[in-house]
N, C-alpha and C positions, 0 to 999 in steps of 0.2 A: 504494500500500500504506500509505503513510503519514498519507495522505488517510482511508482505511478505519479506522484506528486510532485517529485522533485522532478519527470520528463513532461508534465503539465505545468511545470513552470518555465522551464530553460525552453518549451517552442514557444509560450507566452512572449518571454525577453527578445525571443531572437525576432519573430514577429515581427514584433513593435520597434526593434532596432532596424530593420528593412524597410518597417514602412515610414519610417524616420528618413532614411538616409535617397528613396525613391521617391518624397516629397521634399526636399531640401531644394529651395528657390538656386536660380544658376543668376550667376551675376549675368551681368550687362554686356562685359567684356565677350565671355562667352559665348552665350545665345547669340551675338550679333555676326561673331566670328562662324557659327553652325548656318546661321540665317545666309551670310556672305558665300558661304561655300556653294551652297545649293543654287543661289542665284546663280553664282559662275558657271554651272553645272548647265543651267540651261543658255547658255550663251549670253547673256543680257551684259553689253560691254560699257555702257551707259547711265548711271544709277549712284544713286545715294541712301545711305543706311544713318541714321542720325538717332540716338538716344536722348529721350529727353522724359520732364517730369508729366505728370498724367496731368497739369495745368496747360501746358503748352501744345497739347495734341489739340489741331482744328478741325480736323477731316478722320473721321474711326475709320474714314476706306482706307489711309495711307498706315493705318497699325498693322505690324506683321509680326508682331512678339509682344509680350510683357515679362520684367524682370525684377528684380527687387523686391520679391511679396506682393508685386503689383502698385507699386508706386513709381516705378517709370515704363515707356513704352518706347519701341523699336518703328520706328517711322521710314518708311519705304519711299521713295520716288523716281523714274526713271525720268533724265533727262532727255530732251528733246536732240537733233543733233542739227 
């Protein structure tokens, strides 16, 4: 019984330590550098990636990410040529 307790705790911890660690916000840096690659990926040679705080977002069509717990957002725009 005390066997069964002690493996009903430690998959408890480990749980909650995984779902800790695959909900942990990705900085800014990050996401923007994940966001950039993929752009590249589809060719788009043109374009600007700009971090900023969720006051200064005008357009939610130009949001392509959020980072920091969701106090700032990743702002997308593809320049004209």
């Amino acid at each position: 019984m005390k066997r069964f307790a002690l493996a009903v705790i430690c998959c408890a911890l480990a749980t909650s330590a995984v779902a800790v660690t695959l909900v942990a916000p990705k900085s800014c840096e990050e996401l923007k550098a994940e966001i950039e690659a993929k752009i590249q990926a589809n060719k788009v040679s043109s374009y600007t990636l700009e971090i900023v705080t969720n006051d200064e977002v005008h357009d939610q069509n130009m949001v392509v990410g959020s980072c920091e717990g969701g106090t700032k957002k990743i702002i997308y725009q593809k320049n004209d040529r």
